[in-house]
C-alpha positions in Angstrom: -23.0 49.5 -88.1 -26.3 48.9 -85.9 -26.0 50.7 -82.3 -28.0 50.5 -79.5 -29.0 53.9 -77.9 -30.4 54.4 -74.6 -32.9 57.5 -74.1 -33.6 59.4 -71.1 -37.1 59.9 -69.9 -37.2 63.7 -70.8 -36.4 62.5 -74.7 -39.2 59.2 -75.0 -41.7 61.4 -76.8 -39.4 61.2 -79.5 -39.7 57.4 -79.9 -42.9 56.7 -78.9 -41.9 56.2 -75.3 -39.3 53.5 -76.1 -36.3 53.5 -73.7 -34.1 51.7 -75.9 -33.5 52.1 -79.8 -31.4 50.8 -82.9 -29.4 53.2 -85.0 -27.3 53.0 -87.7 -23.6 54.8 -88.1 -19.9 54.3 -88.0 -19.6 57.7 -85.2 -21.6 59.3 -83.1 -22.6 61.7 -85.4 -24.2 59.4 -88.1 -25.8 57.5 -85.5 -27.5 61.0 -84.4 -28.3 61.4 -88.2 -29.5 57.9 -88.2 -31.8 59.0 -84.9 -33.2 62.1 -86.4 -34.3 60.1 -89.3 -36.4 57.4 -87.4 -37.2 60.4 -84.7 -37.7 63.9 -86.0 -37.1 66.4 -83.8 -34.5 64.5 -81.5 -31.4 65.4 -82.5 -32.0 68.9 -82.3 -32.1 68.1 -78.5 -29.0 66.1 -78.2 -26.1 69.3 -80.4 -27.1 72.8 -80.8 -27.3 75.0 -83.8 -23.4 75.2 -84.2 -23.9 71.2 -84.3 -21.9 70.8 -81.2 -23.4 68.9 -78.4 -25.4 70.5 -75.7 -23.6 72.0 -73.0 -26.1 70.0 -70.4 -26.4 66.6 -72.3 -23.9 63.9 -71.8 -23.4 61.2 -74.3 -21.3 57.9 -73.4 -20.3 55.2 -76.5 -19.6 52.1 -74.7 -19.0 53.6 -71.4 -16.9 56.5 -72.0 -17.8 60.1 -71.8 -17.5 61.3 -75.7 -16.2 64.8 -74.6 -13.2 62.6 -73.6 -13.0 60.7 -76.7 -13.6 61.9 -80.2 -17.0 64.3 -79.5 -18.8 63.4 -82.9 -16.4 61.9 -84.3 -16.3 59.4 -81.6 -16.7 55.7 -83.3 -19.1 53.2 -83.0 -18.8 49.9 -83.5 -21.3 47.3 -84.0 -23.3 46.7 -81.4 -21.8 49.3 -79.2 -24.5 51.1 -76.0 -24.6 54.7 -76.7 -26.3 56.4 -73.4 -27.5 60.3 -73.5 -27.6 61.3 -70.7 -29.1 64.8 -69.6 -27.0 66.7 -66.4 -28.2 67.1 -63.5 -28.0 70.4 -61.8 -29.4 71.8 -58.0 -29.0 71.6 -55.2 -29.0 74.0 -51.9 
């Protein structure tokens, strides 16, 4: 399954300053296996050491928040948007 993955600003070193990639995988977590092999180094942004996503990243499969769905184990179909999303924290 071929996704479509969205990457926030912070993340574009990773991929060579591309806001938009293809991955491969049938969940989330293949497709982020799929990511780290084209982009070393990126996935260990996205889930900490536990493998569990980052407390202050968001990731959405076709519009829906993945901490609502399945986490990792959220599906995702061909051709499905995947968006990370990093929080956004402040204010006075």
């Amino acid at each position: 399954m071929t996704v479509s993955v969205r990457i926030p600003t912070i993340l574009r070193t990773y991929t060579g300053d591309e806001s938009q990639v293809n991955a491969d995988g049938a969940t989330l977590a293949e497709v982020l296996e799929s990511l780290e092999t084209s982009y070393p180094g990126i996935k260990a942004r996205i889930v900490d050491e536990d493998g569990k996503l980052r407390r202050f990243v968001n990731v959405y499969v076709a519009e829906e928040d993945v901490r609502f769905a399945d986490g990792l184990d959220t599906p995702t179909p061909d051709t499905t948007q995947i968006s990370i999303i990093p929080a956004v924290a402040g204010g006075c």
